[in-house]
C-alpha positions as CSV (number, residue, x, y, z in Angstrom):
1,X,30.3,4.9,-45.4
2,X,26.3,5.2,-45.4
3,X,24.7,3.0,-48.3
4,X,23.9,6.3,-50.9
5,X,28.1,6.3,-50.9
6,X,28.6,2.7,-50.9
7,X,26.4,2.3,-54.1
8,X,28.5,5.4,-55.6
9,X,31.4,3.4,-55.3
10,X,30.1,-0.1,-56.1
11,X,28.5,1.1,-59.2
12,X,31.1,2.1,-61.0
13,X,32.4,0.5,-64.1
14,X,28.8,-1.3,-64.3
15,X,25.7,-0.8,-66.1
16,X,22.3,-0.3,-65.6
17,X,18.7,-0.9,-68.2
18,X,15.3,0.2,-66.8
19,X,12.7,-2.0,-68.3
20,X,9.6,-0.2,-67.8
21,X,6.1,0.6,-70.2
22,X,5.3,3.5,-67.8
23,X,7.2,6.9,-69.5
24,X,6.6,8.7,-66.2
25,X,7.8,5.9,-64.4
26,X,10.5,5.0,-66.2
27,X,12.1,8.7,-66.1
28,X,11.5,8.7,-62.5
29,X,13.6,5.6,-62.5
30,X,16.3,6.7,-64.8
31,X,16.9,9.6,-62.8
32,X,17.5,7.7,-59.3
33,X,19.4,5.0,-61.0
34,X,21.5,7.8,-63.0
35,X,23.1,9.2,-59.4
36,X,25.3,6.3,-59.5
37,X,25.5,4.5,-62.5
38,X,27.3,6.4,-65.9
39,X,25.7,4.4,-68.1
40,X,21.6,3.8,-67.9
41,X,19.9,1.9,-71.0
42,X,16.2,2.0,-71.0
43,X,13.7,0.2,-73.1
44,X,9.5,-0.2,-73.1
45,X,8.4,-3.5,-73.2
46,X,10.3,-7.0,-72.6
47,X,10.8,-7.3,-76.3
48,X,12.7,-4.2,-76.7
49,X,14.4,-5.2,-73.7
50,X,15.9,-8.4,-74.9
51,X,17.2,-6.1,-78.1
52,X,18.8,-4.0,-76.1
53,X,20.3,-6.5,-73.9
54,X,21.6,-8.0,-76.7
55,X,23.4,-5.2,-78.0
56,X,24.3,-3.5,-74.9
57,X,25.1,-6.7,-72.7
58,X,24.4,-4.2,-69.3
59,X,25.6,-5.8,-65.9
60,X,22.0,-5.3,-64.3
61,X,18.0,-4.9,-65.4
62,X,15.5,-3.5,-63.5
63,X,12.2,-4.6,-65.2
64,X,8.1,-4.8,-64.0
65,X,6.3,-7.9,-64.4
66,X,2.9,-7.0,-66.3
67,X,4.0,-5.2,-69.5
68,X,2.2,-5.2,-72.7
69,X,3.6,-7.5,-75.9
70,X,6.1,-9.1,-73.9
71,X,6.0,-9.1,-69.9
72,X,8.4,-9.3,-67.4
73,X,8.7,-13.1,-66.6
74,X,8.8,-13.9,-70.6
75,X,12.0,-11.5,-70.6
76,X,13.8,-12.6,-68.0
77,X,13.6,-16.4,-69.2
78,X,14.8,-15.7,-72.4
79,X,17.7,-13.4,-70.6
80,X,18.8,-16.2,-68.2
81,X,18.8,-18.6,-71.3
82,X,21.1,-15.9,-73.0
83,X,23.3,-15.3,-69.9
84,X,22.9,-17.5,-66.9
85,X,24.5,-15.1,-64.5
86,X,22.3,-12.1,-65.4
87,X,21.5,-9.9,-62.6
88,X,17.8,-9.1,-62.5
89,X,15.7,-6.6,-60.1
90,X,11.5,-6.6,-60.4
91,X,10.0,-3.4,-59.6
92,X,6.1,-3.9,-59.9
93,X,3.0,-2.8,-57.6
94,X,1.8,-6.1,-58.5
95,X,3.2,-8.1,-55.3
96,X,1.4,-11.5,-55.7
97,X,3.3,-14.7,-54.2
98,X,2.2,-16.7,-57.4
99,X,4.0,-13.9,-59.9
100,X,7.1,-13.1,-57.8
101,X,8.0,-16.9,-57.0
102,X,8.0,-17.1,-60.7
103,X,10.3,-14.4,-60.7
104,X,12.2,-16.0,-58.5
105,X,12.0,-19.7,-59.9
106,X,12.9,-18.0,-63.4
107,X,16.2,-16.3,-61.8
108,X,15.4,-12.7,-60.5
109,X,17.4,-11.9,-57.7
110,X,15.5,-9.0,-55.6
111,X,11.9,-7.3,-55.6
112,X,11.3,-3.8,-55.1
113,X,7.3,-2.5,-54.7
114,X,6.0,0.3,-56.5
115,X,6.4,2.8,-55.6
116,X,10.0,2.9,-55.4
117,X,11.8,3.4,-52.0
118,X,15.0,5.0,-52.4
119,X,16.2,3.1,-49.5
120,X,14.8,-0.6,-50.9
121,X,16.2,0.2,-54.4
122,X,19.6,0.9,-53.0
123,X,20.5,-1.4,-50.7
124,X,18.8,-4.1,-53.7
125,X,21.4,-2.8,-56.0
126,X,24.3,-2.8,-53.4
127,X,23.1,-6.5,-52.5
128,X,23.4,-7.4,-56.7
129,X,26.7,-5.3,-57.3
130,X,28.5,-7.2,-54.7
131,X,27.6,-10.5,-56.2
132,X,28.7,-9.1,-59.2
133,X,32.0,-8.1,-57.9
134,X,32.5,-11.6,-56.4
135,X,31.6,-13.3,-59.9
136,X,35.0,-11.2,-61.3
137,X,37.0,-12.0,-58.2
138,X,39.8,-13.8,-59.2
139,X,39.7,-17.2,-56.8
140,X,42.8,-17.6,-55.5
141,X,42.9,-20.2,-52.8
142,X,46.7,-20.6,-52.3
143,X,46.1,-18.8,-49.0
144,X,46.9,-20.3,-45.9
145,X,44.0,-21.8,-43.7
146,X,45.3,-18.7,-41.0
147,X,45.3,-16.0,-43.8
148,X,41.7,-17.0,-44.5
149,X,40.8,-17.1,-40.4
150,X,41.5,-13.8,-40.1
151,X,40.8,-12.5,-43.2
152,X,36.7,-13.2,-42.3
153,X,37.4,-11.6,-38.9
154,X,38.6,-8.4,-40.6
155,X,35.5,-8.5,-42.3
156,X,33.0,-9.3,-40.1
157,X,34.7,-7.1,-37.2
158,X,33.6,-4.0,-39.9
159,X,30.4,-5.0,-40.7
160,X,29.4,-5.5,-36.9
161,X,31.2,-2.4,-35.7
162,X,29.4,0.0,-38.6
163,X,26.4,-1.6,-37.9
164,X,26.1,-3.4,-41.8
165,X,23.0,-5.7,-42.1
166,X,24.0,-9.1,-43.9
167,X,21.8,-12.0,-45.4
168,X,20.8,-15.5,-44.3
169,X,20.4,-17.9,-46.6
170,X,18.9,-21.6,-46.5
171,X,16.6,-23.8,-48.3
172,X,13.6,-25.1,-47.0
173,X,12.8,-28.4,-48.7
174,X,14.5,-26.4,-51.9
175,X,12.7,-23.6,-51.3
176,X,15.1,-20.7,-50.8
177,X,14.5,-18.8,-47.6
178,X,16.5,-15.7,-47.0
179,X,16.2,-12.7,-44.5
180,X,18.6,-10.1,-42.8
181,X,20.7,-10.1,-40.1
182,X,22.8,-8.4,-37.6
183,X,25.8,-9.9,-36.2
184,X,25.7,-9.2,-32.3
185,X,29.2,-10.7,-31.5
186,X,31.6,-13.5,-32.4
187,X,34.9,-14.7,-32.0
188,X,37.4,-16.9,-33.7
189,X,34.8,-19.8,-33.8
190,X,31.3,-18.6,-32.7
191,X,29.0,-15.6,-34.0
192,X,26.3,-14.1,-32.5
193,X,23.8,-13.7,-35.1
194,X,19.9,-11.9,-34.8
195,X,17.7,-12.3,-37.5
196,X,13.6,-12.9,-38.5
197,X,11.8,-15.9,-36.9
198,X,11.4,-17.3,-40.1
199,X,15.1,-17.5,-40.6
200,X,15.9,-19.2,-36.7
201,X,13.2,-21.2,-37.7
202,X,15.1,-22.5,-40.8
203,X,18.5,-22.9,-39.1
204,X,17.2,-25.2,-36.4
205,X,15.3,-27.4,-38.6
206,X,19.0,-26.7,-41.5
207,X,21.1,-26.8,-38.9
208,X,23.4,-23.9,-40.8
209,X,23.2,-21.1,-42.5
210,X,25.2,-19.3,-45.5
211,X,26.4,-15.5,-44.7
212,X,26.1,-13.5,-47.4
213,X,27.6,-10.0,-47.8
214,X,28.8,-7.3,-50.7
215,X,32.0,-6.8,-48.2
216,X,32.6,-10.3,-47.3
217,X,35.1,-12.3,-50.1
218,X,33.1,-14.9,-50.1
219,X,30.0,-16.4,-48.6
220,X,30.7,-18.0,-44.7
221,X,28.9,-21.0,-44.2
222,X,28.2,-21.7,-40.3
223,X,26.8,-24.5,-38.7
224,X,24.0,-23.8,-36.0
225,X,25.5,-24.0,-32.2
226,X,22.6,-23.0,-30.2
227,X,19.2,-20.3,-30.3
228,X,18.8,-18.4,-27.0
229,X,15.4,-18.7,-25.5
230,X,15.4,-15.0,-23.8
231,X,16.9,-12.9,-26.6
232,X,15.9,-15.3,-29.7
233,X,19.7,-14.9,-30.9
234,X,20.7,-17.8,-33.1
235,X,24.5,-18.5,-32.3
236,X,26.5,-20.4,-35.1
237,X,29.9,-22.0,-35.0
238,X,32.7,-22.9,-37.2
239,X,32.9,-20.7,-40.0
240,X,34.8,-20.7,-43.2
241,X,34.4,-19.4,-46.4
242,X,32.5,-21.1,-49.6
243,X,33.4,-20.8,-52.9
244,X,30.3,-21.3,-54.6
245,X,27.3,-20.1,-52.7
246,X,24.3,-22.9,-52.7
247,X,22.0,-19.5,-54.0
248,X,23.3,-19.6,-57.0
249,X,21.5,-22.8,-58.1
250,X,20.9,-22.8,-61.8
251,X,17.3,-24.2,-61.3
252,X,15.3,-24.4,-58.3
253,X,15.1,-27.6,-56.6
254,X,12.1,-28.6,-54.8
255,X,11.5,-32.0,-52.5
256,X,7.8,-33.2,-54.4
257,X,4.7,-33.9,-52.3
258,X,4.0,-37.9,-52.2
259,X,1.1,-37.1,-55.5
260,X,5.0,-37.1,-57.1
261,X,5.9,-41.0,-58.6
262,X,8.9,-41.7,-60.7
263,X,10.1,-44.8,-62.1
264,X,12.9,-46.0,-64.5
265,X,12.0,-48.4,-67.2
266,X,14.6,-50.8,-67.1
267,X,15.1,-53.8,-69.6
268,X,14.8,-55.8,-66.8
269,X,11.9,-54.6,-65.1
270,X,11.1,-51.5,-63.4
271,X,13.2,-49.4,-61.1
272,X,11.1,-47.6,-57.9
273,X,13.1,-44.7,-56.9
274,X,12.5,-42.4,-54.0
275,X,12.4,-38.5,-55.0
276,X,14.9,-36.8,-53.0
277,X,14.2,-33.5,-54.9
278,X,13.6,-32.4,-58.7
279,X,14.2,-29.1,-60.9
280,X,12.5,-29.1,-64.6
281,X,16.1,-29.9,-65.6
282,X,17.0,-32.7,-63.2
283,X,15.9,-35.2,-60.7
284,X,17.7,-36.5,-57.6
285,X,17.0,-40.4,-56.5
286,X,17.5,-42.7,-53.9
287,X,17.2,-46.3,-55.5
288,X,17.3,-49.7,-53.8
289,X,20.1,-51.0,-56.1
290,X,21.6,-49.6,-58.9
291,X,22.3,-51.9,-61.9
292,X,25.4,-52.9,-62.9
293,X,25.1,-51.5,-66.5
294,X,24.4,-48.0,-64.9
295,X,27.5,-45.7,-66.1
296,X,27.6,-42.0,-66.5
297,X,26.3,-40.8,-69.7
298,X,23.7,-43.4,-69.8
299,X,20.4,-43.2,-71.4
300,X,17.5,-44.4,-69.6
301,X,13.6,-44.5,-70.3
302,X,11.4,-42.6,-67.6
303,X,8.3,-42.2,-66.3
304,X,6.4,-39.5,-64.0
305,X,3.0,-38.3,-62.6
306,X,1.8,-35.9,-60.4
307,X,-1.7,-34.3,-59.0
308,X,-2.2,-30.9,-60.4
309,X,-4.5,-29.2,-63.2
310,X,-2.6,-29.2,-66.2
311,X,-4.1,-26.9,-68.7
312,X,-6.0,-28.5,-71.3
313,X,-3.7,-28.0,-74.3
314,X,-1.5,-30.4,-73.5
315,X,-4.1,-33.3,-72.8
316,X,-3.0,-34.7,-69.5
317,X,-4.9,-35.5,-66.7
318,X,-4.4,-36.1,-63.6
319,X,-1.6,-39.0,-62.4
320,X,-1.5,-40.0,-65.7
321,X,2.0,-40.6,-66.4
322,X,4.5,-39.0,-68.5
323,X,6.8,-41.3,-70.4
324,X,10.7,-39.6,-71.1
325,X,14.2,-39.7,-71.1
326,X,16.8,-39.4,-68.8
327,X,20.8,-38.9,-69.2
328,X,22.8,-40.2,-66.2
329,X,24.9,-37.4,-64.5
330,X,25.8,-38.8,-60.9
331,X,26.2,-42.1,-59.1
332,X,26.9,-42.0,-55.7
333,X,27.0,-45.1,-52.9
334,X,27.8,-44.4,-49.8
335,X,27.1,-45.2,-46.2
336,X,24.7,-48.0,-48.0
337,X,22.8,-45.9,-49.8
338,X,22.8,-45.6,-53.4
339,X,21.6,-42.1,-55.3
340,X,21.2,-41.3,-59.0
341,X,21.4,-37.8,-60.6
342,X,19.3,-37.4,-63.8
343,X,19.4,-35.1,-66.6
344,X,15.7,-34.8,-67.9
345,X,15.4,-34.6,-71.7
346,X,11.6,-33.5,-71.9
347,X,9.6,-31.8,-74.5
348,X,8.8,-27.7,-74.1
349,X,4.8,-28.8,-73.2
350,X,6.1,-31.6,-70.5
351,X,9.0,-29.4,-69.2
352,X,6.3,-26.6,-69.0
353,X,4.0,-29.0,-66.4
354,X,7.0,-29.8,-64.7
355,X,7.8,-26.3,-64.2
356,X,4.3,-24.7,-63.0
357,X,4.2,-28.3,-60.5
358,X,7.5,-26.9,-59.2
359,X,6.5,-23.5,-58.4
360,X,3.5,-24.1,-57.0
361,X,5.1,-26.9,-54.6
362,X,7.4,-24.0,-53.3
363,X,4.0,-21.7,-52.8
364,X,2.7,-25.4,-50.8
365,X,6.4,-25.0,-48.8
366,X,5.8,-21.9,-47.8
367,X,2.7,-22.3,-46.5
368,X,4.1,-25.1,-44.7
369,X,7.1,-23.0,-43.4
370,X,4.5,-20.5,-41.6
371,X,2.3,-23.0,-39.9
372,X,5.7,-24.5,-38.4
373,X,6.2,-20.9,-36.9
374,X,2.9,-20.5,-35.6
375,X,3.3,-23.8,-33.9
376,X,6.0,-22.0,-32.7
C-alpha cells in the first residue's frame, strides 16, 4: 500500500480545517486535503479558526503562523487550552527556529514549508492520523506477555519488508529530538535500526529510544545495545510496547542553565533545591532533606530567577527573583535521594517569562546538541 492509499484509508471517518489568510492558497490546500478527507472546514484568520473549531470540533488543523488579527501560535494556545489532544499541522514559508519551536513548545505536532509538497503533507497527515487512531484504541492489556512478543514482530516484520520509514523519538535535556528511521533487521530481542546522526547521537548519550509508528499498536521503547562504527547502524535491544508515549508531554520540560536558582521558603528557613528540569506548569527538584510536614497537596512559598531580557512591561530585571506559589504533586525517596514535584501557581505576566526562558533554553539545547556532533 503506497502512502497516497494509506492516507485514503486512514482518513476516513476524520476531519480536516485549513487555517489559512491566503484565498489562493487556501483553495490550493482544500483541494489536496479534499482527496482524502470528506469533510474539509476552512477558515481566514486564527480567530475565525477558533469559531469554527468550536463548533465543528474537526480531528485535525492545518494552520500558517503569521496571519493577520489573530496568528497562528495565538490559535493554537487557545486550541490546546480547549482540547489538549488537538492535532495541529503548521504550514508557513516562514521556517525560523525561534517561531516553530514555539509551535512546538505550544503543542503543534508537524511542520510542512510553503510551498506545499504533496509528499511532506501526506506522510505529516498519516504520521497525525495514526496517533489519532491510537488515542481511540481501546487499551486492553489482558494479553499475554507472548501475544504481545509477537504481536510487535508482526508489525515490525511489515514495516521492514514494505520498506515503511518509522520515527525516533528522545529528549535531549527535555528537548524533544525526533528523526526517521529504517529498520535494517531484528529478531525476538534485537533490532537493527538506521537513522540521522543527530538521532545515534541522542541514543548513545539516552541510551534508548521510543519507536513510533501509524501501524505499530503502540509505541516500542528499546534500550540502546550497541552503534556500528562502519555502517553507523544503531542496534537496540529488549523491546516492548509503552502505553503512554513520553511525546505526548502536556508541557515541555527543559533541564535550566545554572543562571536558573529556585528556593522554597520554608517556616524554618530556606530550602536549596537542585533543578532537575522545569515546564511553566511545573518544576522537578532534588532536595537535601525533605521536611517532615511535606504531604501531597501542600502549599508552599517559592522563589525563582533567571538571566534573560524580560520585556519591560513586566518590570523585572535580571536575577531579580520572583516570589510564588507552589502545590506539592510528588514525593519520592529512593536510593537516598529525595525529589519533589511542584505545581507552579504563577500569575499570566510571570508564567509568560517562564515560558519565553523555556523556549529559548531549548533553542540554547539545540545549539548544544550540534556542536556535540561536530565533535563527532
Amino acid at each position: 500500500m503506497d502512502n497516497i492509499e494509506k492516507l485514503k484509508h486512514l482518513a476516513d471517518d476524520y476531519t480536516i480545517m485549513v487555517v489559512e489568510d491566503s484565498n489562493i492558497l487556501q483553495k490550493q490546500i482544500v483541494t489536496l486535503v479534499s482527496k482524502f478527507f470528506s469533510t474539509v472546514f476552512t477558515a481566514n484568520d486564527g480567530s475565525e479558526g477558533i469559531d469554527k473549531y468550536l463548533e465543528y470540533k474537526p480531528n485535525i488543523i492545518l494552520c500558517d503562523i503569521l496571519m493577520p488579527n489573530f496568528d497562528g501560535l495565538d490559535m493554537i494556545e487557545q486550541m490546546i487550552k480547549i482540547n489538549p489532544d488537538v492535532k495541529v499541522i503548521i504550514i508557513s514559508a516562514h521556517a525560523d527556529t525561534e517561531h516553530l519551536l514555539r509551535a512546538f513548545h505550544l503543542g503543534a505536532r508537524d511542520f510542512i514549508p510553503k510551498p506545499i509538497n504533496l509528499d511532506l503533507l501526506t506522510n505529516a497527515l498519516i504520521r497525525v492520523l495514526g496517533e489519532l487512531k491510537k488515542d481511540y484504541t481501546n487499551k486492553d492489556n489482558s494479553a499475554s506477555s507472548l501475544q504481545i512478543e509477537q504481536k510487535y514482530i508482526d508489525e515490525l516484520n511489515i514495516i521492514k519488508e514494505k520498506n515503511i520509514k518509522v520515527n525516533l523519538i528522545n529528549h535531549y535535556k527535555g528537548v524533544p529530538i525526533i528523526h526517521e528511521a529504517y529498520i535494517i533487521g531484528f529478531d525476538n530481542n534485537k533490532i537493527e535500526l538506521r537513522t540521522q546522526d543527530i538521532q545515534n547521537v541522542v541514543i548513545d548519550i539516552d541510551k534508548k529510544t521510543l519507536i513510533d509508528s501509524e501501524l505499530l499498536s503502540k509505541d516500542i521503547l528499546v534500550y540502546l545495545d550497541y552503534i556500528d562504527e562502519k555502517t553507523n547502524n544503531i542496534f537496540v535491544k529488549d523491546p516492548h510496547y509503552v502505553d503512554i508515549s513520553i511525546k505526548q508531554r502536556a508541557d515541555v520540560r527543559v533541564q535550566p542553565d545554572e543562571s536558573f536558582k529556585f528556593i522554597i521558603n520554608d517556616a524554618h528557613g530556606n530550602i536549596d533545591t537542585k533543578v532537575l528540569d522545569c515546564s511553566k506548569k511545573a518544576i522537578c527538584l532534588e532536595v537535601s532533606h525533605i521536611p517532615q510536614d511535606y504531604e501531597i497537596g501542600k502549599k508552599v512559598a517559592i522563589s525563582f530567577t533567571f538571566e534573560m531580557n524580560h520585556s519591560q512591561t513586566f518590570n523585572i530585571k535580571n536575577n531579580d527573583y520572583i516570589g510564588a506559589y507552589a502545590t506539592i504533586f510528588r514525593i519520592e525517596k529512593k536510593d537516598g535521594l529525595e525529589k519533589l514535584v511542584l505545581h507552579l501557581e504563577l500569575s499570566k505576566g510571570d508564567e509568560q517569562l517562564l515560558s519565553e526562558y523555556i523556549y529559548k533554553r531549548e533553542i540554547a539545547l539545540i545549539q548544544e546538541l550540534k556542536f556535540l556532533i561536530k565533535k563527532k
